[in-house]
N, C-alpha and C positions, 0 to 999 in steps of 0.2 A: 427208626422202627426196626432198625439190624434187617434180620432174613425176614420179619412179620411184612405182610404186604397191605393187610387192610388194619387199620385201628376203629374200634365203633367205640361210642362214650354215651350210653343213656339216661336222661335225667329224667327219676322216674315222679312227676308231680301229680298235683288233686287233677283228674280227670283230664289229664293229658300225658305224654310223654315223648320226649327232646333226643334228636337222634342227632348226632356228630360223624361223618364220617371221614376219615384221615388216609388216604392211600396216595402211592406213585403213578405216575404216569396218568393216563386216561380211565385205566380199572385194574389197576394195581396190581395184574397179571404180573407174572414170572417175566424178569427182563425188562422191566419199561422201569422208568428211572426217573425220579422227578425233576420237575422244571428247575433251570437256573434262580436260584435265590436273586433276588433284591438287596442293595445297603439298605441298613434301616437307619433312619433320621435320627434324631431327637424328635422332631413333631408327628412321624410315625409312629416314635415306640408309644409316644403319653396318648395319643387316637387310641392304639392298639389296648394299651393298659385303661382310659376308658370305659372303653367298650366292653372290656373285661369283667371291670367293677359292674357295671349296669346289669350286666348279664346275672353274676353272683347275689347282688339283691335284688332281681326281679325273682328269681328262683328262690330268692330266701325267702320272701313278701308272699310268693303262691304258696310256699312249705308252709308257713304260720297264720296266715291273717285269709279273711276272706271279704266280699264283699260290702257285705255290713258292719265293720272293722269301721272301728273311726280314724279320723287323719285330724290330727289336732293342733290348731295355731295359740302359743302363749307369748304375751307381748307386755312391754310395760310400759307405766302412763307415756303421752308421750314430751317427749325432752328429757325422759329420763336417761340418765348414761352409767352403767357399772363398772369398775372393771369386772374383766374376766372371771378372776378366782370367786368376786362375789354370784356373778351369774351361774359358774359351776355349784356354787354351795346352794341357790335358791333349786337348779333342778335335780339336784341331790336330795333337797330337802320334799321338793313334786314326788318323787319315783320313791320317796320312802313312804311318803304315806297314804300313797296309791296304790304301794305293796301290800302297806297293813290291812288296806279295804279289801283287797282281795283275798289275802289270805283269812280274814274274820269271817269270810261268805264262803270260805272252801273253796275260791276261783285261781286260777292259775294266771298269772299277769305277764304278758310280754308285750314288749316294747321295742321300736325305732326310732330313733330320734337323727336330727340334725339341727344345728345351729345357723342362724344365719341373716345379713345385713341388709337391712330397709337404704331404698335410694336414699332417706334422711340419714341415715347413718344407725336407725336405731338395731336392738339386736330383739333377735324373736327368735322360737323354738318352734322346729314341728317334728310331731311324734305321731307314729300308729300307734294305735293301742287297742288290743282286742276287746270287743265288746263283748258283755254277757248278756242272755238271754232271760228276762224275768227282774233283771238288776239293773239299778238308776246308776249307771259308770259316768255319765257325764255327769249327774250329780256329783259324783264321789270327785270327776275333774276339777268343777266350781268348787269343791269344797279346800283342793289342795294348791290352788292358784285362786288369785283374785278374778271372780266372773266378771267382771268389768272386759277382764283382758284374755279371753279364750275364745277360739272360734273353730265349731265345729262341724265336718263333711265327713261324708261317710265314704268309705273308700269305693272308687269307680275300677271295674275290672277290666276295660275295656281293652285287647290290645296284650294282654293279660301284664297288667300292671309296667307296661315298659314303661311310661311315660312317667309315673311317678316312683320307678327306681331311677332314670336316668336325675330325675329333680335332683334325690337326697347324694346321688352323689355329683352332682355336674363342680365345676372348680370355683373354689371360695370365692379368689378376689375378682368376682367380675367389675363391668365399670360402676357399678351402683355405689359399690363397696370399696375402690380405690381411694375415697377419703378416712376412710376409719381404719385401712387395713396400713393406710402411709404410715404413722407412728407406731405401729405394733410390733413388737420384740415377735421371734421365731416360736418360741412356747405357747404365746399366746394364740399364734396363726396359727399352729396346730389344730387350736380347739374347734376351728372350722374348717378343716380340712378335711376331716373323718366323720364319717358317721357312727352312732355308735348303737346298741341295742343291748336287752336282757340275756344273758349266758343261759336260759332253756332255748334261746330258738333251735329249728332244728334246720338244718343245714344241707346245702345239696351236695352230695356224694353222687358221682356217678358210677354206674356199674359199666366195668369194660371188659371190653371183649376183641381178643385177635386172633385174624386164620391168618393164614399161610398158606391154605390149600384151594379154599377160595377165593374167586374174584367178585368184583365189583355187577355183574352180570348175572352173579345169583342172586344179588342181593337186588336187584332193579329189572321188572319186565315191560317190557313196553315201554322204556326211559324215566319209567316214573314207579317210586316205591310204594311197596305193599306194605297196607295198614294191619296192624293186630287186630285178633277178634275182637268185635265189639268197639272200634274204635275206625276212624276215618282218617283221610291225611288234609289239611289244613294245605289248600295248596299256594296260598298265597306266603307260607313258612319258609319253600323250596330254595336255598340258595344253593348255585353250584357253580366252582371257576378253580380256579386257582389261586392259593396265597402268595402273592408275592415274596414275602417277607422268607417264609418256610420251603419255599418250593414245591410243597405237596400240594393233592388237590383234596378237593372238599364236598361234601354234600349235608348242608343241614337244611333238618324240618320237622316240623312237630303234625305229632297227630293226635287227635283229640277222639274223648269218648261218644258213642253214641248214645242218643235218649229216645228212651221214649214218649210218648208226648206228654203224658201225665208227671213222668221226671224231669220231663225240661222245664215244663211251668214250676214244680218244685223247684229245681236248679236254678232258674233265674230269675222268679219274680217274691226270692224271700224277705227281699226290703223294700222298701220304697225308693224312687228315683233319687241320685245322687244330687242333691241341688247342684245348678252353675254357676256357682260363688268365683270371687276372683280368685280365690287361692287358687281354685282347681282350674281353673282356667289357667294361670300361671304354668300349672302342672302340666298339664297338656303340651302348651308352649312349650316347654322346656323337653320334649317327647321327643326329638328329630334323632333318627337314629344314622351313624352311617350305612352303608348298602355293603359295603364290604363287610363280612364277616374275618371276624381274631382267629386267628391258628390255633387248635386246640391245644 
């Protein structure tokens, strides 16, 4: 950070906003000096880069999608096996002509996707896909995939979406997957490594901000930070230590907006309860985050 003493990174989302903060020493005052660094592993940096990824699609998932957004399972009979490049060409062939239904209706179509291996070895697809209002889109789904083989939840915010960013990205070859992943060329494992989505999403950008002149003590009274108008601090968000890895120390937390009571029922009961299907249960499971927070 050179002569700057405090670094802040705000991510500004729907009805909340994500505060980073990066300084030396205890409150990043003139003269304090950050903590001795840590070696970083291999099993540190890939935790680190993890946790990275989760963070960047849970903020992309609140940027686009909301609530009532569907979370879509496509699967094929079962014992069936493709290769690869066939599998790419069938959701090649999904996403084109779930494009065209949207566009014919004047809707705007984005999507997440990720690929991924059944304990039997089979391969299946899950995608968010925003829903429309007034518009049969799981229709238009059964219609671009065999309905035999789709299965659909509406997305759960709970948590705000941590648990089903860490799913789409968690690592390919778990042990479910260590039979189908043994003979697979590098190219091929690629395709399940990444996730992938539609080029409109919009993307978190953070807006930052550094002094020099002050400290860590304007910005916290009482040990604990002040919310923006109209907004609260989520205290269960609060982490604060120091990074090992970086030497700096940290303070993140989100805070979220306030409602009124006639907006809150607006705001939260615009759909019907998420069923608890296995997939989303699966999701859930897959939610464990670590407590240590990544270096900015």
């Amino acid at each position: 950070m050179r002569d700057k003493k405090v670094e802040l990174k705000i991510f500004h989302l729907p009805d909340e906003n994500e505060y980073e903060y990066k300084y030396r020493g205890n409150y990043g005052a003139k003269g304090e000096k950050r903590a001795k660094r840590s070696k970083i592993t291999i099993e540190s940096q890939q935790k680190r880069n993890q946790r990275n990824k989760e963070k960047e699609v849970r903020r992309t998932i609140k940027l686009n999608f909301r609530k009532d957004d569907l979370w879509v399972t496509l699967k094929y009979p079962a014992g069936k096996r493709k290769p690869i490049k066939e599998i790419q060409k069938d959701r090649a062939s999904f996403l084109r002509k779930l494009r065209d239904r949207f566009k014919e209706t004047g809707n705007v179509f984005k999507f997440i996707y990720r690929m991924e291996v059944s304990s039997k070895g089979g391969v299946h697809m899950h995608f968010i896909i925003n829903n429309v209002p007034g518009q049969d889109v799981t229709g238009w789904i059964r219609d671009a995939w065999d309905s035999r083989y789709v299965e659909f939840r509406y997305l759960y915010e709970e948590g705000g979406f941590e648990d089903l960013a860490a799913y789409l990205v968690k690592p390919a070859e778990s042990d479910t997957g260590q039979m189908y992943f043994a003979g697979m060329g590098m190219e091929d494992k690629k395709a399940f490594m990444r996730y992938g989505s539609s080029r409109n999403l919009k993307r978190p950008v953070p807006e930052v901000r550094q002094y020099s002149h002050w400290t860590m003590r304007h910005f916290m009274s009482g040990n604990e930070p002040k919310p923006s108008e109209g907004f609260y601090i989520d205290k269960s968000s609060i982490r604060q230590g120091i990074n090992p890895f970086t030497g700096y120390s940290y303070l993140y937390y989100t805070e979220r907006r306030l409602f009124s009571e006639r907006d809150k029922d607006l705001h939260l009961d615009r759909c019907e309860p998420v069923p608890r299907g296995p997939v989303l249960s699966q999701v859930r499971a897959a939610g464990s985050s670590p407590q240590f927070p990544d270096s900015l």
